[in-house]
Structures are given as C-alpha cells and as structure tokens.
C-alpha positions in Angstrom: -64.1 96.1 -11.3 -65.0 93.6 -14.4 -67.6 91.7 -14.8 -67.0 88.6 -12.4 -64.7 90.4 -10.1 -67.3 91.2 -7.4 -71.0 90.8 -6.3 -73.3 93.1 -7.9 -76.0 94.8 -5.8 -79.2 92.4 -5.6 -82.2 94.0 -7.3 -80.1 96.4 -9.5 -82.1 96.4 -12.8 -78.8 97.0 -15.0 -80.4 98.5 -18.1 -83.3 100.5 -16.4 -82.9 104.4 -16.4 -83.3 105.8 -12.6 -84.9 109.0 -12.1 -83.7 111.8 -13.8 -81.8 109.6 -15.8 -81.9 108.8 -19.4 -81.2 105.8 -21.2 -79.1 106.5 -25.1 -78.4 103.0 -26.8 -74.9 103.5 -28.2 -73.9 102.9 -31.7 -70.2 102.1 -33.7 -70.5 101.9 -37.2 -67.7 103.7 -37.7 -64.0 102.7 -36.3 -62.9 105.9 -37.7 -65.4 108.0 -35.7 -63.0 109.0 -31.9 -66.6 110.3 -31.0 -68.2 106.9 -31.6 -65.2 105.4 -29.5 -64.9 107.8 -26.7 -68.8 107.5 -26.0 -68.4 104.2 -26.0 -66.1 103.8 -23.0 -68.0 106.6 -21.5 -71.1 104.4 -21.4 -69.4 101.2 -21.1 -67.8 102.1 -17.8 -71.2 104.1 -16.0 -73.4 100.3 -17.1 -70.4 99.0 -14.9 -70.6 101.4 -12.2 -74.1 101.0 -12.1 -74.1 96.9 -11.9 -72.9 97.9 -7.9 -75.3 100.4 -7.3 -73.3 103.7 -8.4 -75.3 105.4 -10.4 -75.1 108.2 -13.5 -76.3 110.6 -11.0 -73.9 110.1 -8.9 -70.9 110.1 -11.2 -72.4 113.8 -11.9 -72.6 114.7 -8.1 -68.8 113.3 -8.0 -67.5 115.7 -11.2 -69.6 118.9 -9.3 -71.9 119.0 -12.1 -75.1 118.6 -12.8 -76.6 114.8 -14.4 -77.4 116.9 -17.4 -74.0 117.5 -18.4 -73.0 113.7 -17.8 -75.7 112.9 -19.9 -75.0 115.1 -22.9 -71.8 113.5 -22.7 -73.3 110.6 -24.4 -74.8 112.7 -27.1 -73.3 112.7 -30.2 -71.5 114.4 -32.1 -68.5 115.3 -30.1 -66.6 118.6 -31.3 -64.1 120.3 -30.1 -63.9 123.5 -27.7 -65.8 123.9 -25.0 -69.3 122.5 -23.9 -72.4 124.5 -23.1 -72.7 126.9 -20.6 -76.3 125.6 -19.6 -76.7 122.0 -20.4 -80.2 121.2 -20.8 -79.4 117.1 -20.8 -80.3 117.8 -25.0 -76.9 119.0 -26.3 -74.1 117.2 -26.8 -71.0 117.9 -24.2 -67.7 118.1 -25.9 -65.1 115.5 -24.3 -62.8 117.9 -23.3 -59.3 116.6 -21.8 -60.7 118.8 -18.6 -63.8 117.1 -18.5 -62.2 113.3 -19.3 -60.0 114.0 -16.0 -62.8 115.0 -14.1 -65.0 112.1 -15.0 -61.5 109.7 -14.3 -61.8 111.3 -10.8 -65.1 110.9 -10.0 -65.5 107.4 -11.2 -61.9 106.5 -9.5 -62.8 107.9 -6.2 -66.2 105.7 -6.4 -65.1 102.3 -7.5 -61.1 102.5 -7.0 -61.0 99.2 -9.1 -61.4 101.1 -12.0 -58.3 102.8 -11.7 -56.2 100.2 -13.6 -58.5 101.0 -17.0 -56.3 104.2 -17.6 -58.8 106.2 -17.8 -61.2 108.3 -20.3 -58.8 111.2 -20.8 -55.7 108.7 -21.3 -58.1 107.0 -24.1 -58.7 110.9 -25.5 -54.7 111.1 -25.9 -54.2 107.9 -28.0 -57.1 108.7 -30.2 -57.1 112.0 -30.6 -52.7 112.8 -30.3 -51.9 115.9 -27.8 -51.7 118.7 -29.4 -53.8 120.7 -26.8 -53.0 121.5 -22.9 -56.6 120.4 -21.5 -55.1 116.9 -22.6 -51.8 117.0 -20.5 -51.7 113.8 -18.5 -50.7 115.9 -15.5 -52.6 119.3 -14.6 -50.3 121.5 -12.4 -50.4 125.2 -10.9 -48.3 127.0 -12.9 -46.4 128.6 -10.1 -45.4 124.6 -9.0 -44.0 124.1 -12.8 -39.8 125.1 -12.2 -40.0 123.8 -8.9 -40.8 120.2 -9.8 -38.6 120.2 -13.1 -35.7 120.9 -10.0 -36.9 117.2 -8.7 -35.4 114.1 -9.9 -37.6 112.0 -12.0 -36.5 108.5 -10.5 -40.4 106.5 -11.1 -42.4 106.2 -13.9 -45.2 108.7 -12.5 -42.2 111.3 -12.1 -41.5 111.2 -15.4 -44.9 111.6 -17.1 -45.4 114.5 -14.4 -42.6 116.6 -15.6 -43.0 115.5 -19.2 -46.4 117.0 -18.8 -44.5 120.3 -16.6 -42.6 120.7 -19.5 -45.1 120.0 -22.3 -47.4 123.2 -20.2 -44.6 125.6 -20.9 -44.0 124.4 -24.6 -47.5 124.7 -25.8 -48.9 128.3 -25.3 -45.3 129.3 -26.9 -46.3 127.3 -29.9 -50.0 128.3 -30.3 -48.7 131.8 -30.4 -46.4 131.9 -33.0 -43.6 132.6 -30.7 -39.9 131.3 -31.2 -39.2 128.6 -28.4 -35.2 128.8 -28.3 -35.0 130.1 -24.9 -37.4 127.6 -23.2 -35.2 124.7 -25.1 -32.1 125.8 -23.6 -33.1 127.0 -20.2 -34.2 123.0 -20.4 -31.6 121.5 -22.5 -30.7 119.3 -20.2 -34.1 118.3 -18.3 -35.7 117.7 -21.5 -32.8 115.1 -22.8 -33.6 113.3 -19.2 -37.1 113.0 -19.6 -37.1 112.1 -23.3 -34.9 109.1 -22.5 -36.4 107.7 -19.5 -40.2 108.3 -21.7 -38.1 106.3 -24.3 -37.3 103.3 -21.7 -41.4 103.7 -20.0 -42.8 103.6 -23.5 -41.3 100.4 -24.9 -42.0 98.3 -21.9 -45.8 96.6 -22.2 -48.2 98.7 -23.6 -50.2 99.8 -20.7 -52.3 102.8 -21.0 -49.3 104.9 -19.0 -46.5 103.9 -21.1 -48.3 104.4 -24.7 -49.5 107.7 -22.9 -45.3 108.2 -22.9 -44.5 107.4 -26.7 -47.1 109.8 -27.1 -45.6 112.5 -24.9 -41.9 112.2 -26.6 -43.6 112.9 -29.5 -45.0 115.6 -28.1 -42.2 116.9 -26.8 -39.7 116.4 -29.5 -42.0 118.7 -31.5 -41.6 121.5 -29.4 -37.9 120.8 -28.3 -36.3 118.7 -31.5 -32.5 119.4 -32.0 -29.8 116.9 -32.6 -29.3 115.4 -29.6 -33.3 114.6 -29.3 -33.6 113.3 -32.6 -30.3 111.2 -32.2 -31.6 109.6 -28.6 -34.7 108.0 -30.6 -33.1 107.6 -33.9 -30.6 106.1 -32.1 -33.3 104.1 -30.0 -34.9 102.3 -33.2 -31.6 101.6 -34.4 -29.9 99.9 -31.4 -32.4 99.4 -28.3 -34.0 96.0 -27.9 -37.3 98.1 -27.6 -36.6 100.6 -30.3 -39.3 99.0 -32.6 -41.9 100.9 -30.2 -40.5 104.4 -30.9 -42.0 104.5 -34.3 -44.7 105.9 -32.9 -43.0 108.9 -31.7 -42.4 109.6 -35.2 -46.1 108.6 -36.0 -47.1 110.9 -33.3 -44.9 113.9 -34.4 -46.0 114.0 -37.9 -49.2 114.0 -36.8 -48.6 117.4 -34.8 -46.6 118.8 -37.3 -49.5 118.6 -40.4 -51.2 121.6 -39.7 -47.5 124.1 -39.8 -45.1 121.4 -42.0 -42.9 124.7 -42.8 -41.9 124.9 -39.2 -41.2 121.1 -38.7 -39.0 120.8 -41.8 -35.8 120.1 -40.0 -37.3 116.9 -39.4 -38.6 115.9 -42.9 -35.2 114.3 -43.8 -34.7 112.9 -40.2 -37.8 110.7 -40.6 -37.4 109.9 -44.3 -34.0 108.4 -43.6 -35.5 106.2 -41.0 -37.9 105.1 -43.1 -36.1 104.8 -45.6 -34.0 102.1 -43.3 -37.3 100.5 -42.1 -36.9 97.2 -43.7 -33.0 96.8 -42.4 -34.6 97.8 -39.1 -37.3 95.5 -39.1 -34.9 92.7 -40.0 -33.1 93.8 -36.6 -36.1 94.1 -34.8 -37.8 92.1 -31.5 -41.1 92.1 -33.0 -40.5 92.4 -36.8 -44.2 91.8 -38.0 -45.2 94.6 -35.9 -46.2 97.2 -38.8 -45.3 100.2 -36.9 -42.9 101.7 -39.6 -45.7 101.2 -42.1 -48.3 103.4 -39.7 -45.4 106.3 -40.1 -45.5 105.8 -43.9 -49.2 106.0 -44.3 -49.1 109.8 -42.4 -45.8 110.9 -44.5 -47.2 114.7 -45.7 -47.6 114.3 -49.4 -45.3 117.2 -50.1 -42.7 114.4 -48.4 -44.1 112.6 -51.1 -45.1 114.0 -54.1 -47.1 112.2 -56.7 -44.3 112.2 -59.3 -41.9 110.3 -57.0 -44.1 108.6 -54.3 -41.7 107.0 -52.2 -44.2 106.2 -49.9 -46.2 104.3 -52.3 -43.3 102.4 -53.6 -42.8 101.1 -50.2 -46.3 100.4 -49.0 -46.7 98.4 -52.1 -43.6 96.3 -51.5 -44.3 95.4 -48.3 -47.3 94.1 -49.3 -46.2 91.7 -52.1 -42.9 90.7 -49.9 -43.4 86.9 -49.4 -41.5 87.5 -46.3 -44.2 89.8 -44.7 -46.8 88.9 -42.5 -50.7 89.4 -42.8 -50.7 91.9 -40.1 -47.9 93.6 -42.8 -49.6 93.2 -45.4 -53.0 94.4 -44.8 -51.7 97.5 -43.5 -49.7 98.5 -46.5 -52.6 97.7 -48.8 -55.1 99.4 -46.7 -53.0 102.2 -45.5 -51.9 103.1 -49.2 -55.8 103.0 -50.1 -56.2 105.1 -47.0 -53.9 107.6 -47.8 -54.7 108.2 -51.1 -58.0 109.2 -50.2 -57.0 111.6 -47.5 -54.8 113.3 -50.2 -57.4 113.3 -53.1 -60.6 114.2 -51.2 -63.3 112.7 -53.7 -65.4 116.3 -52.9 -62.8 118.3 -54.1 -60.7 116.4 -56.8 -59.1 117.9 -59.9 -58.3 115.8 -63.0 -54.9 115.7 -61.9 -56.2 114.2 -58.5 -58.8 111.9 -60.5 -56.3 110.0 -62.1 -53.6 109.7 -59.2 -56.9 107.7 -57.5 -57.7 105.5 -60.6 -54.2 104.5 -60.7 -53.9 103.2 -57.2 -56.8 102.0 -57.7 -55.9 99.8 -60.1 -52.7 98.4 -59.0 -55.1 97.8 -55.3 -56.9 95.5 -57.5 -54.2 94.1 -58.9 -53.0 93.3 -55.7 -56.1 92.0 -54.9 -56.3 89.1 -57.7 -52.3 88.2 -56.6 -53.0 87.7 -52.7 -55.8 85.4 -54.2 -53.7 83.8 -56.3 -50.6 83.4 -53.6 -53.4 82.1 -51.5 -53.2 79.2 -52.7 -49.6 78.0 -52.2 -49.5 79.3 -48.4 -50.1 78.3 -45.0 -51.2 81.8 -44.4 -54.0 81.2 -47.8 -57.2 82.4 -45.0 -55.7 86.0 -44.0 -54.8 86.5 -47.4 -58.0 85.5 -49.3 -59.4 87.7 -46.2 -57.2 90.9 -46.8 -58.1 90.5 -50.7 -61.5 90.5 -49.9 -61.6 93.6 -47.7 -59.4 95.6 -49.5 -61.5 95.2 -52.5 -64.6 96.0 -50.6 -63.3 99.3 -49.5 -62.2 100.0 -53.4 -65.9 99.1 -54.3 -67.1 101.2 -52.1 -64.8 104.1 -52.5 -64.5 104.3 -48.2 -60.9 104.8 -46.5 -61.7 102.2 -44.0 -64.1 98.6 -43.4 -67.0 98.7 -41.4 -69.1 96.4 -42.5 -67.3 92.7 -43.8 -68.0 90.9 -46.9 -69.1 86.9 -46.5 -66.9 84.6 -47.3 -67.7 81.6 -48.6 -68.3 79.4 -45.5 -67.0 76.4 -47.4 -63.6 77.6 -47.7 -63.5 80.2 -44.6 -65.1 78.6 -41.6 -62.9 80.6 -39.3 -65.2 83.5 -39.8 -68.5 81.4 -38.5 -66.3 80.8 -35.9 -65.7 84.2 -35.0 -69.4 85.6 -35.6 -70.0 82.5 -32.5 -67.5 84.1 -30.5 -69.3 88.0 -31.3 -72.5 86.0 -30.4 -71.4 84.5 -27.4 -71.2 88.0 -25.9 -75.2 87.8 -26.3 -75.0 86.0 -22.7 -72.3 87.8 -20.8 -74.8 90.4 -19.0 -73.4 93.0 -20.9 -76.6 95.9 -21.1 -78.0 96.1 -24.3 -77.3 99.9 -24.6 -73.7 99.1 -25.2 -73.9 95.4 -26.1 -74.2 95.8 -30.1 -71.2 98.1 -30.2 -69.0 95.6 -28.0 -69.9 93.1 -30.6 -68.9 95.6 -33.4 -65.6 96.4 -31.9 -64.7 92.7 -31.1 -65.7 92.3 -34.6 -62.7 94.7 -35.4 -60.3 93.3 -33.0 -60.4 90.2 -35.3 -61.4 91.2 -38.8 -60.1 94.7 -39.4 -57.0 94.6 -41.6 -56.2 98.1 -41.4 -53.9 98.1 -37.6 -54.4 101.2 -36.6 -58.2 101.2 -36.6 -58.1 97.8 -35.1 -55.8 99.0 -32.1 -58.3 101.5 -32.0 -61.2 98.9 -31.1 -58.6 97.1 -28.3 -58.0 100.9 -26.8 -62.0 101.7 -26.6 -62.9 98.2 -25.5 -60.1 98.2 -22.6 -60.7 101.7 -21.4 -65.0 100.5 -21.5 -64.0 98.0 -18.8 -65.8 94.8 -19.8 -62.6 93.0 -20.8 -63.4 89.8 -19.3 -66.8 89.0 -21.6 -64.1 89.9 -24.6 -61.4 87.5 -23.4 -64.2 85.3 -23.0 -65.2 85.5 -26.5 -61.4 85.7 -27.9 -61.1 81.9 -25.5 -64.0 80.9 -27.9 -62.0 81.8 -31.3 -59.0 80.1 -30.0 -60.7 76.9 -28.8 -62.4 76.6 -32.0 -60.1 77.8 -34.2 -57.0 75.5 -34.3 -55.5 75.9 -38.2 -55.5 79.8 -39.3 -52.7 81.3 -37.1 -53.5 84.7 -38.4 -56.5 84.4 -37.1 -55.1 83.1 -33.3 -52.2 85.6 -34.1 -55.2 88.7 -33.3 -56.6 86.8 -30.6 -53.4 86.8 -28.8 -52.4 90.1 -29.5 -55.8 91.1 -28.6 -55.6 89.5 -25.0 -52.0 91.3 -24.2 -53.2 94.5 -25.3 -56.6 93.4 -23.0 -54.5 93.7 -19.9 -56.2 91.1 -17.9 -54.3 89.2 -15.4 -56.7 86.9 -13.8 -57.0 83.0 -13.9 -58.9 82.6 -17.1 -56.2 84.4 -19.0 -53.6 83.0 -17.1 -55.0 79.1 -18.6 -55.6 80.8 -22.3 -51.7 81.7 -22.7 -50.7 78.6 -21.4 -52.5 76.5 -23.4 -52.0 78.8 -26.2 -48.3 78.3 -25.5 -48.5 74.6 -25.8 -50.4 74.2 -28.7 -47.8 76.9 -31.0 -45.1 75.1 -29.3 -46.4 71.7 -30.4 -47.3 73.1 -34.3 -43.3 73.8 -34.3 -42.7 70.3 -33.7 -44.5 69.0 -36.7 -42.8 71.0 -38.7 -41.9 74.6 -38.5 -43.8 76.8 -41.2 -43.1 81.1 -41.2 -47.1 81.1 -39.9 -46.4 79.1 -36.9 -43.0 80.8 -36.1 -45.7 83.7 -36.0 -47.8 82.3 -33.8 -45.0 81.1 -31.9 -43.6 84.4 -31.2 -47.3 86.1 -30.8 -47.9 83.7 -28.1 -45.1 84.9 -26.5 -45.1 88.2 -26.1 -48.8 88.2 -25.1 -47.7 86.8 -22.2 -44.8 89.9 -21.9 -47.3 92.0 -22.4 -50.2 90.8 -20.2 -47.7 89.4 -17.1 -45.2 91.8 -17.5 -46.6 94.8 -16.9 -46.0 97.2 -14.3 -42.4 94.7 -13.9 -44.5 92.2 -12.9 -48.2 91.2 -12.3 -50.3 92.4 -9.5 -51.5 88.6 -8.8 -48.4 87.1 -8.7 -50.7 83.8 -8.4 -51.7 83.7 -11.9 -47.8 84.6 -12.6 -46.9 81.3 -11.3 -49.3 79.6 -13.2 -48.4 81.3 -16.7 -45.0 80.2 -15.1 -45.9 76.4 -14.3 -47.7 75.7 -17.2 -44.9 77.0 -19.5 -41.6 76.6 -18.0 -40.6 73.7 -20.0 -40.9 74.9 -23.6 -39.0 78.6 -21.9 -36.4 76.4 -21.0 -36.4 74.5 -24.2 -36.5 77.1 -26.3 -33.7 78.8 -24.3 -31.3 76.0 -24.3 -32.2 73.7 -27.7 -30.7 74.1 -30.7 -33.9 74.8 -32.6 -33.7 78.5 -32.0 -29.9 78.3 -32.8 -29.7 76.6 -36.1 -32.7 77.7 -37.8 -32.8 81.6 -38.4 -36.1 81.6 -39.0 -36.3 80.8 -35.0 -35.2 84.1 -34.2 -37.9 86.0 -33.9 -39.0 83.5 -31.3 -35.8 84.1 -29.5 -36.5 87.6 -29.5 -39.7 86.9 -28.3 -38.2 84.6 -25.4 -35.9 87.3 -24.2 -38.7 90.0 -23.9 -40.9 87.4 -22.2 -38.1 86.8 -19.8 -37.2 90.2 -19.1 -40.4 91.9 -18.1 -41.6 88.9 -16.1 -38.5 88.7 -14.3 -39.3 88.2 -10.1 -37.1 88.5 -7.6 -34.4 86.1 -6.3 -36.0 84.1 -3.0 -34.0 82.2 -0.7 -31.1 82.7 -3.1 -32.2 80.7 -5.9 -32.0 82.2 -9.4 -35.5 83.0 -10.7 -36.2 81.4 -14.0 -35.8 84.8 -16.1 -32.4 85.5 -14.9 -31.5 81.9 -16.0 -32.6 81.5 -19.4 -31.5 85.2 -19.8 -28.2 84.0 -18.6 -28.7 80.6 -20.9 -29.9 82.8 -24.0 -26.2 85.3 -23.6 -24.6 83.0 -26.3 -27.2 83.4 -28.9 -26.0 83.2 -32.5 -28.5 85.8 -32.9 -27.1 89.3 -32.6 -30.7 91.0 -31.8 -31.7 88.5 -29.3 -27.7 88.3 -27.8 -28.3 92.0 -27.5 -31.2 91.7 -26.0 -30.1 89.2 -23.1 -27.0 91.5 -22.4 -29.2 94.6 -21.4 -31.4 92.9 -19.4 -29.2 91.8 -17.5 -27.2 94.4 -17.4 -29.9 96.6 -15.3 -32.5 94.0 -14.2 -31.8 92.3 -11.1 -29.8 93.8 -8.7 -27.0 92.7 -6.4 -29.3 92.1 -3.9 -31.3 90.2 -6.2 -34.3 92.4 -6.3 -36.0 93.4 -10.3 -34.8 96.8 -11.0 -37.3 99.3 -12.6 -36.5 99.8 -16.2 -35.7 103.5 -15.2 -32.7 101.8 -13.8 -31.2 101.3 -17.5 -31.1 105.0 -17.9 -28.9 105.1 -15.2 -26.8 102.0 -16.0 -26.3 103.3 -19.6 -25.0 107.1 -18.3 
C-alpha cells in the first residue's frame, strides 16, 4: 500500500490529528539513534494507514490497547524493558519485540498490502541484533516447541519457524548461566539442518525474511557453535556462490558475544582466520566491493586486537589505500577504523594511554585524508573520493563516530551533490505529511551521502519498513537522470533501489535504462568505475526481480526482461567478459541476475536464465563457472518448473 498504489479516501486531511489523537513531528539527526529509526517507520507507516481512512485509533483498537499506548510509542527515547503499566499518552513506550509484533498484526490485518514491508519487529531485529526472546521472529507455546522441530522444514517460513523453536530453548539456558551441552546434542542434528538451509534463505535477495535469517544463524551459532557449525559457514564464505553474504553471521555473532567474550572464545581464532583470508575471499567473491568483511573488522573485540598489534587497524587501513578497492570500500575502512577507535577510547573516560592511541589514528585519518585528495585527481572515481576525504575529516574535526550533517563542496567541482539536494527536494511534492517528511529527506540524504555502510544500510532498512518507497525511488530516478558521470554516485542509487524492494513499472523502466546506459559506458572504453556500475546495475535487478524466486508482477519482469535481454545475451556469449578479467565481476553479476530471475519453462522453450546459465558454463572464470554449475544444478527441474533454493540443500546431501 505505497503511495500511488490505490485511491485514498476523499476528504482525508492527511496531517490533521483526529480526536483523541495527537500529532508528534518526527526527527533524525542521528543515523546512529535505532530509537530515531524505529519511530520513524512507526510513524511513517500509521501517515500511510491514515491516507485510506485507518486511523491511529484504530491501529490501537487492533493491538487491544488503548490510543495512549500507540501514541507513546512515538515518544522518545526508547529504552529497553518493559513499557508502562498505565500509559497516560505522556511517556514514552518502549518498542518491545512483543509490542513490534502486535503493531505488525494489527496494521497487517487492516491494510494486508502492508504485509510485504516486513514489518516493525523484523526492522527491530536488523537494528537492534537478537539477543532477547520478545524479538524471536516466531512466538510459539512452549508445549508446541519438540513437536514442530519433529516436522520437516521444506519452505522458507518452516525454517525461520523452527530456527525461532530452537532459538526459544537456547536463550533462557544462556541468560542463566547454565551449560547448554545437552540441548546441543539432543539437537545436533536439527540444528546442522536448519543452519544450512538459513545459510541458502539468507544469501538469496535481501528481503526483510532472509536478512531476518543471516541474523538467526548468527544467533544460533552462538548458542550451538561446534565444528561442524562453524565448518558449514566457514565453509559457505569459502566455496558458495553466495558465501559473501554470511559475513554477517559473523558480524552478528560478535555482536552477541561482546557482553561474555570469555565464553565465546572458541570462536576468536575461527573468525580471525577468516578474516584474516578476507582479501583472497573477496578476490573469489560474486560481489567483491560489497564491504561486508570490513563490517566484521570494525566489531573485532579489542582484546582480539590489542593496541600493541592491531591487526585490525592494519587491515582497515589497507583497504582503504588499495587502488584496487572501491568507494563503497574505502569509506568504510576509513570510517569504520575512526568508528572504532572511539568506541574503544570513550573520550569521557580516556587515560593517557587511551589519549594517545586516539591522536595516533587520528593522524594517520588525516593523512589519509590529504592522499584520497591527492589520488583524486588521477581517477575516474576523483568525486567519491574527494567526497569520502571530506567526510572523514568532518567527523575527525568534530571528534563524532559517525556524519550527520555534510560538509559543502565546492559546487564548481562537485555538482553531483546539487543534484542530489534536487532529488531530497523533490520529495517536497510527493504528499508525504510533514510530520515525517524532513526525516525522509534526512534518511535519503544518507542513502546517498553516508560513507560509513552500515549506517547507510541503516537509512534503506528504516525507509523500506516506513513504506513510502515509491516518493524515494522517485527521487533516486531524479539522481540517476541527472547524474550521468560519477558512477559512485549512481552505484548508491542502484543499490539503494534493490534494497527498496519495489517491483512496479517505474522501477521496472529505471533498471533498464540504467542497464543500457552502464552497458553503453563499457563500450567507450571500459574503466574499473564503470565495471562497477556495470555489475551494480546488475544485481539491483537480482535483487529487486528476484526475490521471493521471482517477482509478484511478472508484468514488470518481462519488461526488466525485454528491455535488457540483448546486453544479458551479449554479455553471456561475447568475449568481453572472457578476455578481460576485469569483466568478471560483471560475469558474476550476470550469473546471480540469471539465477534468481529464473521462470519457468512454457511450451517447452528454454527460458532465458537457463540459457545463458547454460551459455555462461564455460567461463574462464572459476567463480562465475561455479556459479553457473550450481544453479543449474538445483534450479529448474525436470519438469521445467524453478526449484526453491531450499532445493540446493537437498541436491548437495
């Protein structure tokens, strides 16, 4: 139910408060604040609810609360534990996984469309980890908990049900203190199902339900790690085509082991050796500008890494001066390491000792910031670099972990970012209620301009679960419309639109003209930022089309489809992806493309994915050859149907 998709009631006054009801203009100023975030979407999707008539009050009456409580859900700040007992409409009300997942409910049951957002308790899990019960993606009676780990777990929904079953009995062990040997071998064998099949749901398109997987593997190898677990994802970023996606089960388990490192440290010297092979990996990998390794690094405990042999800071700052790295790369290391040495030297309670660790990354930041300007000017990429310079040295001027407010270029040299504050602007007339308008605008502000990753993943997750996706899409059409030269800059545009999740006709036309014009760049002369671009384009379209093994209006699948089928095929077949390595990322990015948009046969004709799968077996590539063999492998049955990806489980035992 976006904006666009249906009528909205005549005479609804969308901003205006109705009885009973009060009216809180929401604020993000800070991309670190979860609070800021989760009150966002919170807001974001009751304006939507109420553009057809549904109002606050009666999202309350759905929940079996009273308005109040909704109300002070709005309040900041949001804390943890549990709300009041008698909500005077005042006090804030904690966001509580119980209370996300009976607000999902009641705003489900009165606008089903809403159902494909994933849901305000699913939002709560990526920002927040899940490290508490209330969060569990599946509630069940206790009593039903052995009885549906007996079942098979043959669909996705399965899965995350009895990875939630299982995470229920885990828990309360942990948060006592208790030893959880007999649990993990009552389960041995159920928990090494459901870990690989989250594995296989968790590196398809990032939909709400399969990054709600990576995070429950991580979960659950916290509570149930031996060999076998940690060789099944190890093994997974090693060898799986989507293995690049299970760095954030690692990310996710250090984060739940911080607070009790002594119990967790069987797995310090699993996850240092991984690391440790990151840049082999990311050679190897699909989607090797992703960062993802460099997200685990910045979380590393430092008593993984002490100050007198920082590991960690030896390889953040060596991604970031690798010519071979990309923005997106680079402005994570730089950022993260800043980041990080912050969290580890609180400024409130520093030593001497502490002090100087600061200063010194400190000042090699700033050297780094005087060589991107000076690389800057021998690169195609020159824009994202002068860019990252200039916001990692406002954060070092202004002693703050993370950007919130940007620093003006000079709009001479950068007129991509006039370009951008248009497209921000252009939001200004998209009937988006001025409650939540400014903080849209701030978050799409991230989406484009943030160079630290997680934080701007952070703005995609709070803007998608808010709902208005389609006046963001709109404004991300304006950027890449206007915006023809910096392919950093159309690099987060389209990475922004896959993550969106929006399948209708307007995207369907951005991608493919999107597609055309990277494709076209390549012919003039292939540079390392338009293989990017190349390869983004490419697997937005994975992402956005793919989804769910193909898109719920198939009709805008055939368009992406039309419109593109002549650079697939000549990308598939040419020898431009052959002969060149530096095409193989784009390969890799052809093979994921083809495999989750994959349709079945009809009338006994080879769909297009199966072809160029087939076409792309002989690769001189070994990651993208690789690739191409799994896929087909499982995908398409004999009958000629698309297999779920569940289905590689079962081809691989």
């Amino acid at each position: 139910m976006n904006p666009g998709e249906r009528t909205a009631v005549e005479g609804v006054d969308r901003d205006a408060a109705r009885p009973g009801e009060e009216r809180i203009r929401h604020r993000v100023d800070d991309i670190d604040d979860v609070g800021q975030l989760m009150r966002y979407a919170l807001a974001a999707q009751l304006a939507r609810l109420e553009r057809y008539g549904i109002s606050q009050n009666a999202v309350a009456r759905g929940t079996g609360s009273a308005p109040a409580k909704v109300t002070g859900s709005l309040r900041g700040p949001t804390v943890n534990g549990a709300s009041p007992n008698r909500p005077t409409g005042r006090e804030p009300v904690a966001l509580t996984g119980d209370w996300l997942r009976n607000l999902d409910r009641a705003i489900v049951a009165l606008a089903p469309d809403t159902e494909s957002l994933g849901g305000l308790n699913s939002l709560g899990i990526r920002l927040r980890g899940l490290a508490r019960n209330d969060s569990l993606p599946a509630h069940l009676p206790a009593g039903w908990t052995w009885e549906i780990l007996q079942e098979d777990a043959d669909t996705e929904f399965a899965v995350l049900v009895q990875a939630s079953a299982l995470l229920s009995l885990f828990m309360p062990v942990d948060h006592a203190r208790r030893s959880s040997s007999e649990l993990r071998q009552k389960y041995k064998r159920k928990i090494h199902t459901i870990a690989e099949r989250l594995a296989l749901i968790g590196g398809a398109p990032p939909t709400p339900r399969n990054i709600d997987a990576l995070v429950l593997l991580g979960s659950l190898t916290k509570y149930a790690y031996d060999a076998d677990l940690g060789d099944l994802i190890g093994g997974g970023l090693r060898t799986s085509p989507l293995g690049f996606r299970h760095w954030r089960v690692l990310t996710q388990l250090v984060h739940l082991c911080e607070d009790n490192l002594t119990s967790s440290s069987h797995l310090k010297g699993w996850v240092i050796r991984l690391l440790r092979d990151a840049d082999e990996l990311r050679r190897r990998s699909v989607c090797p500008g992703r960062s993802l390794d460099l997200e685990l690094a910045v979380v590393i405990p430092q008593s993984w890494s002490p100050p007198e042999e920082d590991w960690v800071r030896d390889l953040l700052i060596a991604r970031a001066t690798d010519p071979g790295s990309t923005i997106r790369e680079r402005g994570t290391a730089a950022l993260g390491l800043w980041q990080r040495t912050l969290v580890h030297n609180p400024r409130r309670h520093q030593d001497d000792a502490q002090a100087r660790r600061v200063r010194e990354v400190e000042t090699e930041l700033r050297d780094l910031v005087r060589w991107f300007r000076s690389q800057a000017a021998d690169t195609a990429a020159a824009g994202g670099l002068r860019w990252t310079a200039a916001t990692l040295e406002s954060v070092l001027d202004a002693g703050t972990p993370v950007c919130n407010t940007w620093p003006t270029p000079d709009p001479e040299d950068e007129s991509w970012f006039g370009i951008v504050r248009a497209a921000a602007d252009s939001l200004d007339s998209q009937e988006i209620p001025e409650r939540i308008l400014q903080p849209t605008k701030a978050l799409f502000m991230h989406l484009l301009l943030q160079n630290a990753v997680v934080q701007r993943r952070r703005a995609v997750d709070a803007l998608l679960s808010g709902g208005w996706t389609g006046a963001v899409v709109h404004a991300l059409e304006h950027v890449l419309e206007h915006e023809k030269e910096q392919s950093w800059l159309r690099v987060r545009a389209l990475f922004a639109i896959g993550f969106l999740q929006r399948r209708d006709n307007t995207v369907a036309q951005i991608l493919v003209q999107a597609c055309k014009e990277a494709h076209a760049k390549l012919a003039t002369g292939p540079t390392d930022a338009r293989i990017t671009e190349m390869h983004a384009v490419l697997f937005a379209i994975g992402d956005c089309f793919g989804a769910g093994f193909g898109a719920r209006d198939r009709g805008n699948l055939k368009t992406v489809r039309a419109g593109t089928a002549v650079i697939l095929r000549e990308l598939s077949t040419g020898d431009a992806t052959r002969v060149d390595p530096r095409f193989h990322p784009v390969s890799r990015a052809l093979a994921y493309l083809l495999t989750f948009t994959a349709q079945d046969r009809r009338a006994g004709r080879t769909d297009l994915s199966e072809e160029l799968l087939e076409a792309l077996r002989d690769h001189p590539d070994d990651t993208t050859r690789e690739f191409c063999e799994w896929a087909l492998q499982y995908r398409f049955g004999v009958d000629g149907k698309v297999r779920s990806l569940l289905h590689a489980a079962d081809t691989e035992n």
